[in-house]
C-alpha atoms as a printed R data frame, in Angstrom:
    type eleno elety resid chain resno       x       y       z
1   ATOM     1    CA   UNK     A     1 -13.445 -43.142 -22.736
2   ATOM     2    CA   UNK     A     2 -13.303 -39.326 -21.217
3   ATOM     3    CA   UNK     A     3 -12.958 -38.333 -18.417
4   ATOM     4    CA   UNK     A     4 -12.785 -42.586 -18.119
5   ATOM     5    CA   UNK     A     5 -12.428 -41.660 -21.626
6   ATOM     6    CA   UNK     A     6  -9.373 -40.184 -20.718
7   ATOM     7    CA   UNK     A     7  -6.099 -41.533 -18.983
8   ATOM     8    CA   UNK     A     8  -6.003 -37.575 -17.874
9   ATOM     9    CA   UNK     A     9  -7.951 -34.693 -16.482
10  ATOM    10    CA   UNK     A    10 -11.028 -34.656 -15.185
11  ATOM    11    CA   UNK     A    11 -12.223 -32.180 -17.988
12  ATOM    12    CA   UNK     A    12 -11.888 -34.238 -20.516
13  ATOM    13    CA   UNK     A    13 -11.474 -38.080 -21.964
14  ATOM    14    CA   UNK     A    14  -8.303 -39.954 -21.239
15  ATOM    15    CA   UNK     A    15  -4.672 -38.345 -23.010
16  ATOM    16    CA   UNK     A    16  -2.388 -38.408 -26.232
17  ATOM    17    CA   UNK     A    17  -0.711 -36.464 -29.854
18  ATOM    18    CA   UNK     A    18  -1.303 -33.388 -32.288
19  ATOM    19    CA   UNK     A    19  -5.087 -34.070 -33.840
20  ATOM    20    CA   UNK     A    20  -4.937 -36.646 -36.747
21  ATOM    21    CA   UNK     A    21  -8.739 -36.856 -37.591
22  ATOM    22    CA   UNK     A    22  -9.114 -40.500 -38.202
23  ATOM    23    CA   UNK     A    23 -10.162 -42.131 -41.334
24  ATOM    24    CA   UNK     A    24 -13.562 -43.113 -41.536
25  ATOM    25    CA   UNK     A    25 -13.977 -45.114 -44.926
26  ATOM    26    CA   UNK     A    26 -16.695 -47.475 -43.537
27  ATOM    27    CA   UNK     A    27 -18.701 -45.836 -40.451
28  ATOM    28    CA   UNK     A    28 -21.125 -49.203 -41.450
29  ATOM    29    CA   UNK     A    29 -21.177 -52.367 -41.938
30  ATOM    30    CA   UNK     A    30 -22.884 -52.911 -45.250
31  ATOM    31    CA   UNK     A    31 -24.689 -56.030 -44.563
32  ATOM    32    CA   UNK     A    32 -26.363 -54.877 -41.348
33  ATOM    33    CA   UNK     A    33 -25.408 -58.175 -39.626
34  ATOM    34    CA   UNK     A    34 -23.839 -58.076 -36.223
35  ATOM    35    CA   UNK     A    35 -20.377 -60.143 -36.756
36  ATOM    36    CA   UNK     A    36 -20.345 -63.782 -34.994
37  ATOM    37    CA   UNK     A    37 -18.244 -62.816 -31.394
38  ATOM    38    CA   UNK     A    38 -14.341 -63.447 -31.353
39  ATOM    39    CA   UNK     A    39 -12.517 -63.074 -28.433
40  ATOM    40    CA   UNK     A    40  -9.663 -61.664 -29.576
41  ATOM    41    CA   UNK     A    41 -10.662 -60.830 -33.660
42  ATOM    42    CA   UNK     A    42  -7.804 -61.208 -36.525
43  ATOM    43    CA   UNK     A    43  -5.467 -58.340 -37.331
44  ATOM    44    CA   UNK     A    44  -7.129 -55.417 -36.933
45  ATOM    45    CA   UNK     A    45  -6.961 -52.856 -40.174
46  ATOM    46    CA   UNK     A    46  -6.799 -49.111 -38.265
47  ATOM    47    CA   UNK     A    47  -8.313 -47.780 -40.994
48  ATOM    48    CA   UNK     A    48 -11.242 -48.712 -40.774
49  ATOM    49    CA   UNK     A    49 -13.610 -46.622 -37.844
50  ATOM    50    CA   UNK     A    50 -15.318 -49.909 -36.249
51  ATOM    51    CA   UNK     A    51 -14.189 -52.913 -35.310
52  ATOM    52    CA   UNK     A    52 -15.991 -56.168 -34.192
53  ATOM    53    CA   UNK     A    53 -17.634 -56.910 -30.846
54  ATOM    54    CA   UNK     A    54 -19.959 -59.264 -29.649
55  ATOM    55    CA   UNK     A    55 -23.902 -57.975 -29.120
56  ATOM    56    CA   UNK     A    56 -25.449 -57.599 -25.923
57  ATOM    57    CA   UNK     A    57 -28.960 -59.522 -26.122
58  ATOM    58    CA   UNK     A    58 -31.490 -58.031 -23.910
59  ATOM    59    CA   UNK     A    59 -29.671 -54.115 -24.446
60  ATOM    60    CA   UNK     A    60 -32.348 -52.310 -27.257
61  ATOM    61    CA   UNK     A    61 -32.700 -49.690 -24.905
62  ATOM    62    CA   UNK     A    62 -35.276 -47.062 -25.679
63  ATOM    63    CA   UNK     A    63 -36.527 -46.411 -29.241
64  ATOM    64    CA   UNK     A    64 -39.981 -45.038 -28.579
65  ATOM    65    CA   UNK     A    65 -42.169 -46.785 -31.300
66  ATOM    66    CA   UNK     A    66 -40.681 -47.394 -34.489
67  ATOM    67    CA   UNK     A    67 -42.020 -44.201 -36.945
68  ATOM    68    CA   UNK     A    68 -39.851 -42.665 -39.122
69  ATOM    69    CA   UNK     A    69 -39.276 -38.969 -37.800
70  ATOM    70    CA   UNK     A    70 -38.280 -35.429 -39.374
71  ATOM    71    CA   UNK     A    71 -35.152 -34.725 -40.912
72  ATOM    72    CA   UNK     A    72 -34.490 -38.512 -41.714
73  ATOM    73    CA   UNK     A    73 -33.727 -39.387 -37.772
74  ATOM    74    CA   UNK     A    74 -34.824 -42.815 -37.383
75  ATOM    75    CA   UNK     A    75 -35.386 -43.719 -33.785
76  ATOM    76    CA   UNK     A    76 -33.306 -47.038 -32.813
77  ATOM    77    CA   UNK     A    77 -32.129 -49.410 -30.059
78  ATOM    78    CA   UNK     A    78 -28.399 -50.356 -29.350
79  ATOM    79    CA   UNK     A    79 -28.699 -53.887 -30.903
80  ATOM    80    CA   UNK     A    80 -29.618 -51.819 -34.108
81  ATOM    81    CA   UNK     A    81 -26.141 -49.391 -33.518
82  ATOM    82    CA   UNK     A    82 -24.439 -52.318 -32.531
83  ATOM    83    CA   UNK     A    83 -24.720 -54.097 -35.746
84  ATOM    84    CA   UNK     A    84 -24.337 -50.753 -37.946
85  ATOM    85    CA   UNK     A    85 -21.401 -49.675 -36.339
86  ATOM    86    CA   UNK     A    86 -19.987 -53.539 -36.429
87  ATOM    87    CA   UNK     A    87 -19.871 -53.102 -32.005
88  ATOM    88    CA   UNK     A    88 -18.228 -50.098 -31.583
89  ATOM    89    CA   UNK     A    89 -16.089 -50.179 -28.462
90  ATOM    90    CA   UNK     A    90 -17.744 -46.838 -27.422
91  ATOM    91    CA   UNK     A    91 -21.138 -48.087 -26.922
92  ATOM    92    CA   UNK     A    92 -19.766 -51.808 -25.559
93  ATOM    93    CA   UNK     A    93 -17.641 -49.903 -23.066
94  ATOM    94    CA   UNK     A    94 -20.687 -48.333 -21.627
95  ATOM    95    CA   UNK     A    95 -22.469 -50.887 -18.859
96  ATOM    96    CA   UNK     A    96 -25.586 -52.146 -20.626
97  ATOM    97    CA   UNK     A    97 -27.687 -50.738 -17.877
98  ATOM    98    CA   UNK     A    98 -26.479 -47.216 -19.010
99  ATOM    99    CA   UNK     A    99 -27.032 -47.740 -22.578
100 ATOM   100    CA   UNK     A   100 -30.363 -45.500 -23.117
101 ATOM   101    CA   UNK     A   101 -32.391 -44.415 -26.249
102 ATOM   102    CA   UNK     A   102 -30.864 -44.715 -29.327
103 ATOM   103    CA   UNK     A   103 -31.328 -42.710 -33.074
104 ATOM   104    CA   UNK     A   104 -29.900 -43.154 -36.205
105 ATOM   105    CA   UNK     A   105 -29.676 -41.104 -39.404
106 ATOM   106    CA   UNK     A   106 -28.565 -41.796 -43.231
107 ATOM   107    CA   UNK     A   107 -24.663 -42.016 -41.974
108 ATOM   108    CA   UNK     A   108 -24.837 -41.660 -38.585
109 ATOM   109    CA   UNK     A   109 -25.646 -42.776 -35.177
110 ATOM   110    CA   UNK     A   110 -26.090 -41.593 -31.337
111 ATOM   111    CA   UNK     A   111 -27.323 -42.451 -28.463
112 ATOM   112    CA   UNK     A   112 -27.565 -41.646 -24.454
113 ATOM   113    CA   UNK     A   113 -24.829 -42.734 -21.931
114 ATOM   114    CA   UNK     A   114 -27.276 -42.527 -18.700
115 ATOM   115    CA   UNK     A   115 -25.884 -41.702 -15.393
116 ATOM   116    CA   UNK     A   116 -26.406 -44.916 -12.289
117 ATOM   117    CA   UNK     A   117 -29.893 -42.830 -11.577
118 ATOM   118    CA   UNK     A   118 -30.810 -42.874 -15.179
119 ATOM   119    CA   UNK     A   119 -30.064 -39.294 -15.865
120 ATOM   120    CA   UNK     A   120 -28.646 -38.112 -19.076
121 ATOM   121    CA   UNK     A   121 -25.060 -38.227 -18.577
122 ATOM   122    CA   UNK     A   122 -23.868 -37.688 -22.267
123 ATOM   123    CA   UNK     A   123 -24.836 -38.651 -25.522
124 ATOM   124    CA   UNK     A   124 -22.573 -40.437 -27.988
125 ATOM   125    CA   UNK     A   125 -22.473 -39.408 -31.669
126 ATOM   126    CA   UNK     A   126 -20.893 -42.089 -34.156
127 ATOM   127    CA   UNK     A   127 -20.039 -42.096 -37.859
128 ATOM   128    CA   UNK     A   128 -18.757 -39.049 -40.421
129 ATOM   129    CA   UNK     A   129 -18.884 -35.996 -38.551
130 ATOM   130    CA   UNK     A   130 -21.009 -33.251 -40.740
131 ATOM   131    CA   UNK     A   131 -23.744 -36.399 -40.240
132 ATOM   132    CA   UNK     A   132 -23.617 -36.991 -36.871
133 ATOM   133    CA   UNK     A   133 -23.726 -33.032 -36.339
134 ATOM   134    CA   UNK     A   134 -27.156 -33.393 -38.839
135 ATOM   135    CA   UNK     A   135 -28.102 -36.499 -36.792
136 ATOM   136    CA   UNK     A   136 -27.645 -34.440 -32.906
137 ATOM   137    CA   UNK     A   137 -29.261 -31.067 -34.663
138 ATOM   138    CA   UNK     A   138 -32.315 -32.758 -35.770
139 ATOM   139    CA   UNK     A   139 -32.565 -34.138 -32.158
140 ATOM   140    CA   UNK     A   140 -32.537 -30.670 -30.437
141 ATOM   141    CA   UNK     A   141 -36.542 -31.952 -29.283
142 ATOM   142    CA   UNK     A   142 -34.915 -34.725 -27.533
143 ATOM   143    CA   UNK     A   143 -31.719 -33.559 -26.229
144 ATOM   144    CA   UNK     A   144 -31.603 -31.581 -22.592
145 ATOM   145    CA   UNK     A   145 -29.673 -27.825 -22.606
146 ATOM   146    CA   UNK     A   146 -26.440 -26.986 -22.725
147 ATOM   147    CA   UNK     A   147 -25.716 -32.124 -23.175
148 ATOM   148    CA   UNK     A   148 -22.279 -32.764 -22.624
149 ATOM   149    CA   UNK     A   149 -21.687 -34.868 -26.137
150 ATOM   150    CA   UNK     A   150 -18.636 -37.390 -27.496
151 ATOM   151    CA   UNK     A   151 -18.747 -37.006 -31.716
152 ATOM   152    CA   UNK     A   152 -16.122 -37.568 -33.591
153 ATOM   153    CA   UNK     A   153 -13.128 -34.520 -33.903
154 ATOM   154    CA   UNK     A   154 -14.290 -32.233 -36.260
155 ATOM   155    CA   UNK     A   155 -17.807 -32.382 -35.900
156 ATOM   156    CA   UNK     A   156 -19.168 -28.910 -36.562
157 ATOM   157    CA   UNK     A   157 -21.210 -28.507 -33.348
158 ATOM   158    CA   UNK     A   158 -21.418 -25.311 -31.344
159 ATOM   159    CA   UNK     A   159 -19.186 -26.824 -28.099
160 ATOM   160    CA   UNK     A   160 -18.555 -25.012 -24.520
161 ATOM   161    CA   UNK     A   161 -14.669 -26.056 -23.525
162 ATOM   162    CA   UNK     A   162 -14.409 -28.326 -26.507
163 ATOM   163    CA   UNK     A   163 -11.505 -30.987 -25.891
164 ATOM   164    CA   UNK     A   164  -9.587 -32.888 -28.457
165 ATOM   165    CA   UNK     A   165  -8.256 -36.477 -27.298
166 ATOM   166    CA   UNK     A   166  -7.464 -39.887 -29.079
167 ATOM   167    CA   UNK     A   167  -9.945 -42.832 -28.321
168 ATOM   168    CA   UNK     A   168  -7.224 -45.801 -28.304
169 ATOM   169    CA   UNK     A   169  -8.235 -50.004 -28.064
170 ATOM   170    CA   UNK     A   170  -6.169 -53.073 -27.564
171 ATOM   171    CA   UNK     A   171  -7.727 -56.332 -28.685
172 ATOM   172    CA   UNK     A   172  -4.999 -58.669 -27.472
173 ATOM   173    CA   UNK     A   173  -2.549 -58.825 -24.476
174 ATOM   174    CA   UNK     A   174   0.838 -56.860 -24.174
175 ATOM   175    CA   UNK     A   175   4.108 -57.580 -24.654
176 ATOM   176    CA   UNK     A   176   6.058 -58.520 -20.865
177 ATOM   177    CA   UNK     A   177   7.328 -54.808 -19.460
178 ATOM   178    CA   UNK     A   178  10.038 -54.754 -17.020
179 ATOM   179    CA   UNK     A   179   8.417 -53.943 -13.307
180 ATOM   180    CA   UNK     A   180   4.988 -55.939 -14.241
181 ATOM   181    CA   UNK     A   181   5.940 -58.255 -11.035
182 ATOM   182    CA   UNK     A   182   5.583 -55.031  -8.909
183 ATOM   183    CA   UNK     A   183   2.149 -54.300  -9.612
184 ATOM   184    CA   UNK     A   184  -0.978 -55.098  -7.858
185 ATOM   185    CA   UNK     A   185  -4.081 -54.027  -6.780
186 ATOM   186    CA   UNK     A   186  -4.205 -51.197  -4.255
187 ATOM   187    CA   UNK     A   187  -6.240 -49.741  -1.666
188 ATOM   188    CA   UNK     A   188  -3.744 -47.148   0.156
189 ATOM   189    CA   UNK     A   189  -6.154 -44.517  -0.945
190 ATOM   190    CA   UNK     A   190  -3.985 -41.842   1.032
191 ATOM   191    CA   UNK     A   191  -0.850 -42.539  -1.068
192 ATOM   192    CA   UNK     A   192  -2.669 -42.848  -4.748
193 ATOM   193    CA   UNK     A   193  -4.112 -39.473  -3.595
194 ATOM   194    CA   UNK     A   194  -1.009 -38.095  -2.879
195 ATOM   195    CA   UNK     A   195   0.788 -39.496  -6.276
196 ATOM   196    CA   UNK     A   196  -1.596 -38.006  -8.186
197 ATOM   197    CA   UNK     A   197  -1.419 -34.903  -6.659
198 ATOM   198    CA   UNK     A   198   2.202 -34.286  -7.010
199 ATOM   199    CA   UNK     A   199   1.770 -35.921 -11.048
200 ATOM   200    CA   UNK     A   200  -1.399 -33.536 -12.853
201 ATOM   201    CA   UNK     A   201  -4.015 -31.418 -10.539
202 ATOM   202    CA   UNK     A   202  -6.451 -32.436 -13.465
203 ATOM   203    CA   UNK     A   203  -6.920 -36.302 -13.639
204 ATOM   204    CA   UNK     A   204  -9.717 -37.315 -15.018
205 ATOM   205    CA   UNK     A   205 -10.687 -39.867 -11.806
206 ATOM   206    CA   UNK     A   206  -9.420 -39.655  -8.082
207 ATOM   207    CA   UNK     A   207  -9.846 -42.278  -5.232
208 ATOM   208    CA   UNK     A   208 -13.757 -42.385  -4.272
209 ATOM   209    CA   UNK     A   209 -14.767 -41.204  -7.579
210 ATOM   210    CA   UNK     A   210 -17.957 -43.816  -8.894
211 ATOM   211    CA   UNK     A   211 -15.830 -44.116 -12.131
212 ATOM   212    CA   UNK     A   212 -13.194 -45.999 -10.488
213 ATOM   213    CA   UNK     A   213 -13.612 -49.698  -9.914
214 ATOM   214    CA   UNK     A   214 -10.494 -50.423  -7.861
215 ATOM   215    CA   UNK     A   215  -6.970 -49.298  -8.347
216 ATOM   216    CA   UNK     A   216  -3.576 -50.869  -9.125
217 ATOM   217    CA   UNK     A   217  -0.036 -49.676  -8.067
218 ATOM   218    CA   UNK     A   218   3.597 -49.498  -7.982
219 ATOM   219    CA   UNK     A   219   5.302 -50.490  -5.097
220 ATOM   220    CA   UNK     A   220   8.942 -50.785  -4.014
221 ATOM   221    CA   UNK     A   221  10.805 -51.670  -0.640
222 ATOM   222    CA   UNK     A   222  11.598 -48.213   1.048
223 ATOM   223    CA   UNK     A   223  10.032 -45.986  -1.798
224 ATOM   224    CA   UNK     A   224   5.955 -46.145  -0.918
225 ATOM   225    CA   UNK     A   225   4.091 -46.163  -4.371
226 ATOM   226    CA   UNK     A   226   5.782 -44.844  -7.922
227 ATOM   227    CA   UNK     A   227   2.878 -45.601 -10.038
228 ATOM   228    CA   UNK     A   228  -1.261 -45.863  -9.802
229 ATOM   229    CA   UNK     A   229  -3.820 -46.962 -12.519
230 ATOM   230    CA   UNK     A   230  -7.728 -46.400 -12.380
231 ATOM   231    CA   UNK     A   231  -9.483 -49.444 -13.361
232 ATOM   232    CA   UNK     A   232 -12.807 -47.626 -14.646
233 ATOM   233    CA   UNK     A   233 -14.531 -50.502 -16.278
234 ATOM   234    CA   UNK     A   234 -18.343 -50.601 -16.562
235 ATOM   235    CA   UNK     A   235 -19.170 -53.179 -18.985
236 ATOM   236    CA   UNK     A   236 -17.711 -57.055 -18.880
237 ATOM   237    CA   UNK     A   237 -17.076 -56.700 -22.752
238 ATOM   238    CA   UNK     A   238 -14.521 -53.534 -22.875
239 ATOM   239    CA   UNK     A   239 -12.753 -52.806 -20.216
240 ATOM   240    CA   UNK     A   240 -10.829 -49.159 -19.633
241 ATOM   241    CA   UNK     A   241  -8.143 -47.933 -18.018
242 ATOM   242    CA   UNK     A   242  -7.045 -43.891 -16.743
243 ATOM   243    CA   UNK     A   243  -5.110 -41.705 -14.926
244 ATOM   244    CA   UNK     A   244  -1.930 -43.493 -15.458
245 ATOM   245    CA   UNK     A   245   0.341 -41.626 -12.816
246 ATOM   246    CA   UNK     A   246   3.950 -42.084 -12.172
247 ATOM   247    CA   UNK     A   247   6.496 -40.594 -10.047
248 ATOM   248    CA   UNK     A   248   8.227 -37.877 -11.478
249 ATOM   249    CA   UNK     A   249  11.826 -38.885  -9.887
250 ATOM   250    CA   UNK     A   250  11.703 -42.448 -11.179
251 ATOM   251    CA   UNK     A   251  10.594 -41.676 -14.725
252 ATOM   252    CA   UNK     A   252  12.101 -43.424 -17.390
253 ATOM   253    CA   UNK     A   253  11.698 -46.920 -16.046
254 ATOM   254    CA   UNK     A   254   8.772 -47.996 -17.753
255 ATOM   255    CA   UNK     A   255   6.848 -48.102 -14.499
256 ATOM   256    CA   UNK     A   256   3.980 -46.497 -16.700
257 ATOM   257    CA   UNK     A   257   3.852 -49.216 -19.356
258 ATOM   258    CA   UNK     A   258   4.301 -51.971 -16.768
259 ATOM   259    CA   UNK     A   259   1.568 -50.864 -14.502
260 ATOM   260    CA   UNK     A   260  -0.994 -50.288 -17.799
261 ATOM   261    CA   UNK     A   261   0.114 -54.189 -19.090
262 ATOM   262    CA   UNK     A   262  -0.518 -55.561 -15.847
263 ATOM   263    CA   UNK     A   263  -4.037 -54.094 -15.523
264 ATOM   264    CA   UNK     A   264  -4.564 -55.233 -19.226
265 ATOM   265    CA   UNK     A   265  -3.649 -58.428 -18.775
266 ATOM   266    CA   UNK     A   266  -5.935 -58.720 -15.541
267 ATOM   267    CA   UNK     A   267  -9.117 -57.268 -17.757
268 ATOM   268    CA   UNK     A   268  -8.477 -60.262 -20.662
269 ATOM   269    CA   UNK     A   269  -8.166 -62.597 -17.869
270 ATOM   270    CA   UNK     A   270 -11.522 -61.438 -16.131
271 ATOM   271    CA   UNK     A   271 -13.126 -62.087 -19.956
272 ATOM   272    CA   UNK     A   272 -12.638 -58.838 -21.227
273 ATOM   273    CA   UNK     A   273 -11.957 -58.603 -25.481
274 ATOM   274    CA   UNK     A   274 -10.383 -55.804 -25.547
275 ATOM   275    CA   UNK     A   275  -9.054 -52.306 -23.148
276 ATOM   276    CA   UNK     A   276  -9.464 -48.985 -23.590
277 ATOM   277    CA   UNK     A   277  -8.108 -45.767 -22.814
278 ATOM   278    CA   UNK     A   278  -8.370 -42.027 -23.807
279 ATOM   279    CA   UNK     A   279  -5.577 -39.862 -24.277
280 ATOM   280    CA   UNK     A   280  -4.763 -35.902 -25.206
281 ATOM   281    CA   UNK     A   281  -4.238 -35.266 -28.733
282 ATOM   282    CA   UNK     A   282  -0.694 -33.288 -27.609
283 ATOM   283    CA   UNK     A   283   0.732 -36.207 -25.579
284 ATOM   284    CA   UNK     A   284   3.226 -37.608 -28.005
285 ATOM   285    CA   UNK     A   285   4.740 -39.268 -25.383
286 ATOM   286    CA   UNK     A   286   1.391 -41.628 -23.933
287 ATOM   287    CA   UNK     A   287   0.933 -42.460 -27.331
288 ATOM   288    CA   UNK     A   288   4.350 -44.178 -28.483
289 ATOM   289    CA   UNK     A   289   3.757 -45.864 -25.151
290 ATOM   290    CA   UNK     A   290   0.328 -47.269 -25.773
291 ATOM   291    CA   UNK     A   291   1.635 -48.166 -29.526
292 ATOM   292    CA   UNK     A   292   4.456 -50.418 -28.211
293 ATOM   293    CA   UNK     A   293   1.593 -51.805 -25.505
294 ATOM   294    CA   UNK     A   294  -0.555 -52.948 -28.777
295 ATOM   295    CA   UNK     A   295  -3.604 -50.321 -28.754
296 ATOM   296    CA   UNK     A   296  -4.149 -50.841 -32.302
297 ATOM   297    CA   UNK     A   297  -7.085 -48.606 -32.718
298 ATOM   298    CA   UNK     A   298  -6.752 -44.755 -32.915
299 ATOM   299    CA   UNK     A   299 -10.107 -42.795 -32.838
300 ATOM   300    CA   UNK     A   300  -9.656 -38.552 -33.118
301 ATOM   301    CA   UNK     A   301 -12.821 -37.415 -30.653
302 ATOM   302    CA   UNK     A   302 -13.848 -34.521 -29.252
303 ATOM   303    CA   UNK     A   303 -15.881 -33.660 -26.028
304 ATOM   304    CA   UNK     A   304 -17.675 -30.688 -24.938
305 ATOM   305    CA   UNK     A   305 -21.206 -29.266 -23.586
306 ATOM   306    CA   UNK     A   306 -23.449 -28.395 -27.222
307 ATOM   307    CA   UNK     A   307 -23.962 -24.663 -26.062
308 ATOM   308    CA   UNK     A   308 -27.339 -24.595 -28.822
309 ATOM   309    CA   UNK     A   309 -28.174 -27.452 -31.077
310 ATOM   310    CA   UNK     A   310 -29.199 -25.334 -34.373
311 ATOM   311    CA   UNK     A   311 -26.215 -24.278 -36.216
């Protein structure tokens, strides 16, 4: 998620604590078979890097004919990176209409997250990180200067403003928090503005921004709004979540976990199979949240403009 990767700034993905690069002791699945679709799929080993998802039919976006090209970069489609990377939330969070051309490599994959006019927004690099930093230098023909890229934390790429955050994923609904029967969809753009204002100069999405879908919020009889959420969802299969903002005078009161369950549970309901968020690598304190909320998966990434593609 940044950015809408990110429950944070606007620099960067959405926030959590100190770098932990996560394991990655199957970045395939070995069978090359896309996983039948569950809804809400068994319990969920976090060691593993991928986790299952349902394909998108009609998605294969882009892989100009079908040839073999140098340095062992295959060109692809996202069915293809769906079923090697067992549906990666990262690429099924991304609207299929913004899924572009895809490449893979020996032990990695990538491909283009395209902007609504079908710009280059970012590409996505997936799998071990000295081969997805192989896989995005041996695309330096492809790629446009100075691509703002996701890869995995640790990836050994030449960054501008690199930031560290934690990719996190729920698969099933949270336990009941304490205000959840204050929340509710808002549209008091004024006071979310305001909120997030006084919270972090730095969120990653603000009222009017194309990332947000709609907005959810805190209220309370004499106290205006103590809480806002960013529903940034582009794709009906994962939905996300960001800029989680709360008060600073009524911290403490779980408004922050019962404002993020109520939005989850809304997503499941709409026929989303799982919710994600991003969070800093530093923010100890989002991430013992989003544990006790059930966001299972924990995914070290890094984003950043690649300053020069040959290392």
């Amino acid at each position: 998620m940044e950015p809408s990767d990110v429950a944070g700034r606007r620099d960067a993905p959405p926030p959590s604590g100190p770098p932990v690069p996560s394991p990655c002791p199957r970045p395939f699945a070995p069978s090359g078979e896309y996983p039948e679709h569950r809804r809400h799929p068994p319990k969920i080993d976090t060691s593993l890097s991928y986790v299952l998802g349902p394909a998108i039919p009609g998605a294969a976006i882009g892989a100009s004919g079908g040839a073999v090209s140098l340095c062992g970069v295959i060109p692809s489609s996202i069915d293809d990176l769906l079923a090697m990377t067992e549906g990666h939330p990262l690429i099924r969070s991304v609207d299929p209409a913004r899924r572009g051309t895809a490449w893979r490599g020996d032990e990695a994959a990538a491909f283009l997250n395209l902007n609504r006019d079908r710009t280059i927004w970012r590409v996505v690099g997936l799998g071990p990180p000295a081969a997805v930093a192989d896989l995005l230098t041996s695309l330096r023909g492809e790629l446009p200067p100075d691509v703002y890229v996701n890869v995995p934390c640790g990836t050994p790429l030449p960054l501008a403003d690199p930031v560290d955050w934690v990719y996190r994923v729920a698969y099933e609904a949270p336990p009941p928090q304490a205000a959840e029967d204050l929340a509710g969809w808002s549209t008091d753009v004024e006071a979310i503005t305001e909120l997030l204002k006084r919270t972090n100069p730095d969120w990653s999405v603000w009222p009017g921004d194309d990332g947000a879908r709609r907005w959810a919020g805190i209220r309370a009889e004499g106290d205006g709004l103590l809480a806002c959420l960013a529903d940034t969802t582009s794709s009906p299969e994962i939905g996300q979540v960001a800029a989680v903002a709360v008060r600073p005078e009524v911290r403490g009161r779980a408004l922050g976990a019962s404002i993020t369950a109520w939005a989850m549970r809304r997503l499941f309901a709409e026929g989303c199979d799982g919710v994600g968020l991003g969070v800093y690598a530093d923010n100890t304190a989002a991430m013992r949240l989003y544990d006790r909320l059930g966001f299972a998966r924990n995914e070290t990434r890094t984003s950043g403009r690649l300053t020069q593609v040959d290392r």
